[in-house]
N, C-alpha and C positions, 0 to 999 in steps of 0.2 A: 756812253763814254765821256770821260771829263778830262781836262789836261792837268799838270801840275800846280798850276794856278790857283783851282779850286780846291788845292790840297788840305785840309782841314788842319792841316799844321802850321800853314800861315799863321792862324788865327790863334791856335788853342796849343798850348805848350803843357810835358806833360815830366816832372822832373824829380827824381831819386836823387834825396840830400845827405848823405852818407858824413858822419863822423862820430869820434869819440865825445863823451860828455864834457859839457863844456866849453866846448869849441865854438860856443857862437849861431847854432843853428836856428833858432828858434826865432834868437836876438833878430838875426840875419833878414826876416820876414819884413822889420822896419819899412825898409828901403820901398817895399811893393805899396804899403799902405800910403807913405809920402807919393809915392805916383798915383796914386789916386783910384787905387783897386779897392773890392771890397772883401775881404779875406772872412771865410766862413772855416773853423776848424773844429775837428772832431779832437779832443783835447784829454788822448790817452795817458799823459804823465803828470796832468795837473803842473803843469811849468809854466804857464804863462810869464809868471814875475817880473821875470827879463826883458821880454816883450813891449810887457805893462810900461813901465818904465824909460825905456826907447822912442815909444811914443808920446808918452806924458811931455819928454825933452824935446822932442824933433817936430812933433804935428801933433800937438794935444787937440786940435780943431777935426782930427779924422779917424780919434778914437770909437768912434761911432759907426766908421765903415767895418768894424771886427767884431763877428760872434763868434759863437766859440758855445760849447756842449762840453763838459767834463765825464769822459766815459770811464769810473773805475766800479770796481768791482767789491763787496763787501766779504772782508774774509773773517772768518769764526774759525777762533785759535781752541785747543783742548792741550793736555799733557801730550800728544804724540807729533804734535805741529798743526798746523796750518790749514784752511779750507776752505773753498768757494762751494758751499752745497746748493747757492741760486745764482749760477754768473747771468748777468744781466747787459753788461756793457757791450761785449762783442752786437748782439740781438739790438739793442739801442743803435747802437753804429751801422749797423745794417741798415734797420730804419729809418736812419736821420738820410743816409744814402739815397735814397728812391722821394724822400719828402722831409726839407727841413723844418725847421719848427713854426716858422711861419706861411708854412702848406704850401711851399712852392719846390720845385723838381729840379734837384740840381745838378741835373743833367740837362736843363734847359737854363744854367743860368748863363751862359755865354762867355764873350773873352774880357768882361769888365770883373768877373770874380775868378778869384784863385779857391778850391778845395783844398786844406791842409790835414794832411795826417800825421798828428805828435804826439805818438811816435808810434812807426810800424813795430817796433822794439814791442812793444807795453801792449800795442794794439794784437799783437801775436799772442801775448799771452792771455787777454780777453777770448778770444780765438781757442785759445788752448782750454783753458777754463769752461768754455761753449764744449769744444769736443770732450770732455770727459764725462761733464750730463751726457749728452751723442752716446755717448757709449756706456752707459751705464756706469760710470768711476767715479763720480762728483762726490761720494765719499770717502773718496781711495786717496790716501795720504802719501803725498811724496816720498821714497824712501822709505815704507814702514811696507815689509812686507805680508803679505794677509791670504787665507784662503780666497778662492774664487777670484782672485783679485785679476782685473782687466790688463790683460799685453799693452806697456806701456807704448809699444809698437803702434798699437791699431789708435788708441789715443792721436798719437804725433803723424800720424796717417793722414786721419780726420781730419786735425786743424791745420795742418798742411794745404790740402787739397781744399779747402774753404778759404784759406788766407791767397791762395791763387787764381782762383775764381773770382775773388774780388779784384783784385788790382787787374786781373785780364777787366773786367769791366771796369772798370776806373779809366783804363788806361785807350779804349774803347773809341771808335772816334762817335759811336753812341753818347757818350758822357761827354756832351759840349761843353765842358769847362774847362779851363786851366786847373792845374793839378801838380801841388809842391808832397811829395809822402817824404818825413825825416825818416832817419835810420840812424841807430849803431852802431857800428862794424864790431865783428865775428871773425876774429882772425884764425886759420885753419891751414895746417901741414900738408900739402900736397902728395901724391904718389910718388911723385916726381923728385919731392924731396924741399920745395920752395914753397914759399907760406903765401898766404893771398889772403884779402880782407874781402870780407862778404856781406850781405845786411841783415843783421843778426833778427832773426825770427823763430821759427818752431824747429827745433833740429839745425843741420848741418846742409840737410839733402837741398831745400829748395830755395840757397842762397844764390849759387848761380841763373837758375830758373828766373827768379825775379829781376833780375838786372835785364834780362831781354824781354821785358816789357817795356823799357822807358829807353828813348831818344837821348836825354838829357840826364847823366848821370854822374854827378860833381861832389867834391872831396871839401868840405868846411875843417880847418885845421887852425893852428895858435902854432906862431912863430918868434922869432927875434930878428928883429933888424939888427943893423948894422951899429945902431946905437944901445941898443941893450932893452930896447924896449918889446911890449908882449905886441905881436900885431896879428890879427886875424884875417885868412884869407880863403877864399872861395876857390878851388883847384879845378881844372877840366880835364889837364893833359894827364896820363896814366901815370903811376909810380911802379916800382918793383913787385909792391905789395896789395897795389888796388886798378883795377881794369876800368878807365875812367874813359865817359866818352859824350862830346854832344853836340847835338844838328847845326849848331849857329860857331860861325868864324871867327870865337874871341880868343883871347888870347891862354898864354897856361892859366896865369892867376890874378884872381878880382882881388881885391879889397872888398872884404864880409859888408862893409859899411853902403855898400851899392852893388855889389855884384850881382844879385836876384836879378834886376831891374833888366840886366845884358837877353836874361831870356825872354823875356814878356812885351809883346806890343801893347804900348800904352794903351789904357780905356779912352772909346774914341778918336786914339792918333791912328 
């Protein structure tokens, strides 16, 4: 028996970054590196840029605590569209999972490194791309109907049910690390009649599913003050349109430029 004390939440924070493009998500990461984390990212959208740049201005002295892995995938175009006939990134990202590239488990790297996934978005569709080799379709062309051709059903099954198994183990208090996964939102019609944002990955079905993996579940958006100016903020408390929610007692909204920081106990402190 243990008490709450020993809760592995003290320590390891576990956090679903939801927003539209643009908004600062990436950028937002800043703040954790100046605290003096070491930020390891599996780097589905090839975005760093912004990042780059944040830290060049802010702590160009701790660009060194950030690697980073570019997972995309090679597509072979013909006259009917589009193709991944060898996805490779999803299967990469799996294995960067269990052993990063300098042979260490990053499920043993503790509460001085943050895990980043940029973006569950991109990283779904690596995923998707995995299940259609899975099922026999890796030559089956979006939209182009064909004999034999594989239910695109059982495709979005597969990489469903694979993209939740991972974040269940991510999310894991097995996986000793901190853990920031971005996302998209997926805006979608209710039965009910009211619209609600979700984090846009394979299909529709397992956008609610994945939010009850994470504790920490917060809205990065672009506003206007009172002056006319563009300001980017970190949201917690929920909106109409998005089911926001998370373990620590801060307030509705950060400032993107430090917000991260409210979740995370400093490396060492």
């Amino acid at each position: 028996m243990t008490n709450l004390l020993d809760h592995h939440s003290s320590s390891i924070s576990k956090i679903l970054l939801e927003g539209d493009s643009g908004t600062g998500k990436t950028t937002a990461l800043a703040t954790l590196v100046e605290d003096g984390f070491k930020l390891r990212i599996w780097d589905y959208d090839d975005g760093l840029a912004g990042l780059i740049q944040q830290l060049k201005i802010r702590c160009p002295d701790k660009m060194g605590n950030v690697e980073f892995v570019t997972l995309r995938d090679k597509h072979v175009h013909n006259e009917l569209g589009s193709l991944v006939p060898n996805p490779t990134a999803s299967v990469e990202g799996a294995r960067l999972t269990d052993k990063w590239v300098d042979g260490s488990s990053p499920s043993d790297w503790g509460s001085d490194y943050i895990a980043v996934y940029d973006s569950l978005t991109h990283w779904s569709e690596a995923v998707y791309y995995w299940a259609k080799l899975m099922t026999g379709a890796a030559n089956q062309i979006e939209g182009v109907s064909s004999k034999g051709m594989v239910d695109p059903r059982n495709i979005a099954y597969t990489g469903q049910r694979a993209i939740i198994n991972q974040i269940a183990a991510l999310t894991s208090p097995s996986f000793n690390t901190n853990l920031i996964v971005i996302s998209h939102i997926k805006y979608s019609e209710r039965q009910d009649g009211t619209t609600k944002g979700y984090p846009l990955s394979i299909g529709s079905a397992i956008g609610p599913e994945i939010l009850t993996y994470f504790n920490n579940h917060v809205l990065s958006f672009e506003c206007k003050t009172e002056k006319g100016e563009q300001k980017r903020i970190i949201r917690t408390k929920s909106t109409f349109m998005l089911d926001l929610k998370t373990a620590l007692p801060v307030v509705a909204e950060l400032d993107a430029q430090s917000g991260l920081s409210k979740f995370f106990r400093r490396p060492n402190g």
